[in-house]
N, C-alpha and C positions, 0 to 999 in steps of 0.2 A: 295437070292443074285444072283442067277444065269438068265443070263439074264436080268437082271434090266438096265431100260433104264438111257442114258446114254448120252450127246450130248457135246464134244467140238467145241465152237463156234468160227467163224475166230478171229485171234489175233485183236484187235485193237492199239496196240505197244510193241515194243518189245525189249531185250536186248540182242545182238551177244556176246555171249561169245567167243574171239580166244582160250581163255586159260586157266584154272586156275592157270597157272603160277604166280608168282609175287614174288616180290622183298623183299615183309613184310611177317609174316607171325599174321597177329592181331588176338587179341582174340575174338573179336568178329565177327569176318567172318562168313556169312552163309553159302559161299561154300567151306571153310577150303582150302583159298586157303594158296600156299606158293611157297620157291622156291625150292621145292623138287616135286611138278608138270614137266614133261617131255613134256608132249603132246601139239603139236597147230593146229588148223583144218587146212589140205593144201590149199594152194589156190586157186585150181579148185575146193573142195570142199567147199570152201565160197564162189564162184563162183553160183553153182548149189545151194548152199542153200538160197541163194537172188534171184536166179529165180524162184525157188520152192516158195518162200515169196511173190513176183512180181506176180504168177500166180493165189494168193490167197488175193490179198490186197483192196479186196472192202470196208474193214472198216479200213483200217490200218491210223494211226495218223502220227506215225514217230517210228525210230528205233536207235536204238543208242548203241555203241560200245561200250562193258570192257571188265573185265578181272577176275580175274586175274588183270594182269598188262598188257593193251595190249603195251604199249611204249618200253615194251624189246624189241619188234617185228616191231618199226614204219613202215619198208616197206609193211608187211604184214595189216597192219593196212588200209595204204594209198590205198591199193589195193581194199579192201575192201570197203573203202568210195568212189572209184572210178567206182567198183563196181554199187553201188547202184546209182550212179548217173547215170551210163548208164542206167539202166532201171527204172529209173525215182521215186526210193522209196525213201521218204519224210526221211531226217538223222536228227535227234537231235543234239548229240552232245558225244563227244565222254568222257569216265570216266580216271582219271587217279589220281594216290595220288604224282606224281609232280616230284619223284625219279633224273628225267630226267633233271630238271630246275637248272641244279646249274650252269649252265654259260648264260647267257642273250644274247647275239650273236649267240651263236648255239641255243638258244631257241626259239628266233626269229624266226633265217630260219628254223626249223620243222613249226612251226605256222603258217609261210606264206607258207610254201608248206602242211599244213592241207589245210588251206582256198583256194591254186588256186585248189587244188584236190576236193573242194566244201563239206568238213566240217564248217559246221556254227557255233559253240561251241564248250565249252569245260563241264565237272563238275569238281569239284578240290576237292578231298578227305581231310578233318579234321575231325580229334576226338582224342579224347583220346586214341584212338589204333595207328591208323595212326601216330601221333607224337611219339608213341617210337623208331619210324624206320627214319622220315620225318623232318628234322630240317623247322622252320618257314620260315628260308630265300629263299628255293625251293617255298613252297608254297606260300609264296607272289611274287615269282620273274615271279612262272607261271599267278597270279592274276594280277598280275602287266600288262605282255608281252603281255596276250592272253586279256585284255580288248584290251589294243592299236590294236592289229591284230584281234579281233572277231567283236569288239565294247563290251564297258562294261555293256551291255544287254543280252552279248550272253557267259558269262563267269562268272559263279560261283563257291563259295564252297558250298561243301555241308549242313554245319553246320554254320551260321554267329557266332553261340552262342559261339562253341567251339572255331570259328574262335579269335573272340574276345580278349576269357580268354586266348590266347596264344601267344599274340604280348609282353608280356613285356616276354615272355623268352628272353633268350640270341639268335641272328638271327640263329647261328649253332648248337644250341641245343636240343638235345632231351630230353624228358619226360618219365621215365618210371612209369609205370603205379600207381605203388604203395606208388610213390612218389607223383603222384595226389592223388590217395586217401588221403596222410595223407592232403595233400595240402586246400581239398575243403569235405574232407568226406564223410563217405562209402553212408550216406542217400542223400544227394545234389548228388553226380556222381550217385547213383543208377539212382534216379528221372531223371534228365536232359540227360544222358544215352539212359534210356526209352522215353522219351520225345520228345529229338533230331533228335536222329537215329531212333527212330521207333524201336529199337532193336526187332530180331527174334530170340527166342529161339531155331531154328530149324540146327543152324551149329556148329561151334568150344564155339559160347557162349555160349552152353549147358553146357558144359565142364568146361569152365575158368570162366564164370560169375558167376554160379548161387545162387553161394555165399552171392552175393548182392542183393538179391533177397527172398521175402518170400515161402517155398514149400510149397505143397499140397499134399493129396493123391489123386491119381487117380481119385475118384470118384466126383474131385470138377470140372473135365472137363468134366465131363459128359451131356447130354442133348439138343446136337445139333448136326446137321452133319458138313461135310466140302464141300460136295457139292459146295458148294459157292466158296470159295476159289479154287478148283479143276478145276473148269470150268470158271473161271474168266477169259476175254480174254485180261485184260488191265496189260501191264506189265508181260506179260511173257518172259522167258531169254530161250535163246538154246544154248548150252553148245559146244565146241569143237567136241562132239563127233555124234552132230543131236539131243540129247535129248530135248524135248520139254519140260518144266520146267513151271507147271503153280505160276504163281507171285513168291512167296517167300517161295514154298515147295522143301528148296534144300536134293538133291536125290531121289527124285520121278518123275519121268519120264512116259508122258500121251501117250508115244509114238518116233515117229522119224519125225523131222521138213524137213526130205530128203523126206516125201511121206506126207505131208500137205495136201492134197484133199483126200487121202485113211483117215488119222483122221480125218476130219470133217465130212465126211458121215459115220464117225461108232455110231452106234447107242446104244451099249451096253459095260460094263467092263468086259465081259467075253475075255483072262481067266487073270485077273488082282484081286487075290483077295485082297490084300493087300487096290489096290483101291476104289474097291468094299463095302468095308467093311466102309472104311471113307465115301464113296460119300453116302450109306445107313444109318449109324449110327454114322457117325461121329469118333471118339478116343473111345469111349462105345464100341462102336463093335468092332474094334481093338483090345483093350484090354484081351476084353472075350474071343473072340477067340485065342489071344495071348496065352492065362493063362489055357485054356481050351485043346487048340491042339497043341500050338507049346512051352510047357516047360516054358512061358516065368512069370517071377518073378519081382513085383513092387519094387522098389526102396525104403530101408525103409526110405531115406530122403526124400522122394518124387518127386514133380517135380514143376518146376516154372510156365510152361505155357500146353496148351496142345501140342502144337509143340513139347514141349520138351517131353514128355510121347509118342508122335507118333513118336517122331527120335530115342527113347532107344528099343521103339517095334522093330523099323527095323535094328538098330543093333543087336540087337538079333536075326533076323532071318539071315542077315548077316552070322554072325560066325557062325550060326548052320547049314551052309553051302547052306540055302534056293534059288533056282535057280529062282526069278520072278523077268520076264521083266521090273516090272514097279521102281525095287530097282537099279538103275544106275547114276552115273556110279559107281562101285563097290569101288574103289581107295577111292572113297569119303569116303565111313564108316571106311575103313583103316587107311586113314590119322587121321581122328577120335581118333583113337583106339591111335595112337599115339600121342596122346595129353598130 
């Protein structure tokens, strides 16, 4: 393990997190957000970390803002896309679950002062999570506004499917969860769930889903590394704090997005063993190690995916007070804990 070579490659797109703040606090979050999140990255250091991106963007696509919820925040948001316009990195489109959209005149002028600040889109969060918090009439008022103001090219939801099954609600109403289940049942919502969203077992859906879900033991994850996904450069998110986040491993951290050129030229996971162990053998080696050095004991329901068996490792090392850099930010496995 020691020593084994190692290469994060430049990003080719990316997600600014300001926050994990937010308004909802859904179950199926990978980065468990909520609004008991305090932190937002300051503005000179969203600043410095779009120039540190700027200084590295020979393959970059485009980059695009969430959250959290970044709309608690619009001025800091606007800053941001104003940001990167000055130095010329290609914006996406910014995420938001729409909290914001319950009057049409004031949602308006936020949209047109997105667009003269040279945001090009929006995304609009639906699902079945999103709606226990998100009455329909925000979410179509923001699909509504932001086609007229983006062009209805440059303005989505995330989900048409979920979009769909949720227009004969009542416009002010919310859905809770288990009221869909009885609604469409446990096997259809599992499916179209996993289908839709892509769901990751690697955040609060650990926790509140996996219910809906067949388990395994441990050893049915066995037999691949994560390599791949580790060093993946498309779709990585950096978090409020600089943490460099490869695609959808929330709490694993490849590093700091404030020194972008010192991680591309490292060439090994020493001393990350945590990382080590997955980019070598995947959850196998994880595991063993886990169960072998550090006290750690399988779950006798098992587990749904191998995300989910790598996120209860690192809780465990979490609480048993383990100090490696590559488990941040800490709050995360916390919040967790409070689920």
């Amino acid at each position: 393990m020691n020593g084994q070579l190692f290469h994060v490659p430049p990003l080719s797109s990316c997600g600014i997190i300001l926050s994990r703040q937010c308004t909802n606090e859904c179950r199926h979050c990978l980065f468990a957000s909520s609004p008991e999140w305090k932190d937002w990255i300051p503005v000179e250091a969203l600043r410095l970390l779009l120039q540190e991106i700027k200084k590295n963007d020979r393959y970059l696509t485009g980059i695009h803002f969430s959250g959290g919820e970044p709309f608690i925040r619009p001025e800091l948001l606007l800053a941001g896309i104003r940001f990167a316009g000055e130095l010329g990195l290609p914006v996406d489109y910014a995420e938001t679950n729409a909290f914001w959209c319950f009057d049409e005149k004031r949602t308006r002028q936020m949209m047109m002062r997105l667009r003269e600040n040279g945001l090009p889109g929006l995304t609009i969060d639906v699902s079945p999570f999103h709606i226990e918090f998100i009455p329909m009439n925000r979410i179509q008022s923001a699909l509504k506004v932001g086609s007229e103001v983006f062009g209805p090219d440059r303005v989505q939801v995330s989900s048409r499917y979920f979009y769909g099954e949720f227009l004969d609600l009542e416009p002010d109403q919310t859905l809770p969860f288990e009221d869909y289940l009885v609604a469409v049942g446990e096997e259809k919502a599992s499916l179209m769930i996993a289908s839709e969203l892509g769901l990751v077992a690697g955040g609060r859906a650990a926790e509140r889903l996996h219910y809906l879900y067949v388990h395994r033991e441990p050893e049915a994850y066995f037999g691949e590394t994560c390599s791949a996904e580790l060093s993946n450069p498309h779709h990585v998110h950096v978090d409020c704090y600089g943490n460099y986040m490869p695609g959808f491993c929330a709490g694993i951290t490849l590093g700091s997005a404030f020194r972008l050129t010192e991680l591309y030229q490292r060439r090994t996971l020493d001393p990350h063993p945590v990382l080590s162990l997955l980019a070598q053998g995947g959850v196998e080696f994880l595991y063993r190690q886990a169960v072998s050095k550090w006290g750690y004991r399988a779950r006798p329901d098992g587990y749904i995916a191998k995300c989910h068996l790598c996120l209860d490792i690192r809780r465990h090392l979490v609480r048993q007070g383990c100090q490696l850099p590559e488990l941040a930010p800490l709050e995360f496995y916390s919040k967790l804990d409070e689920t």
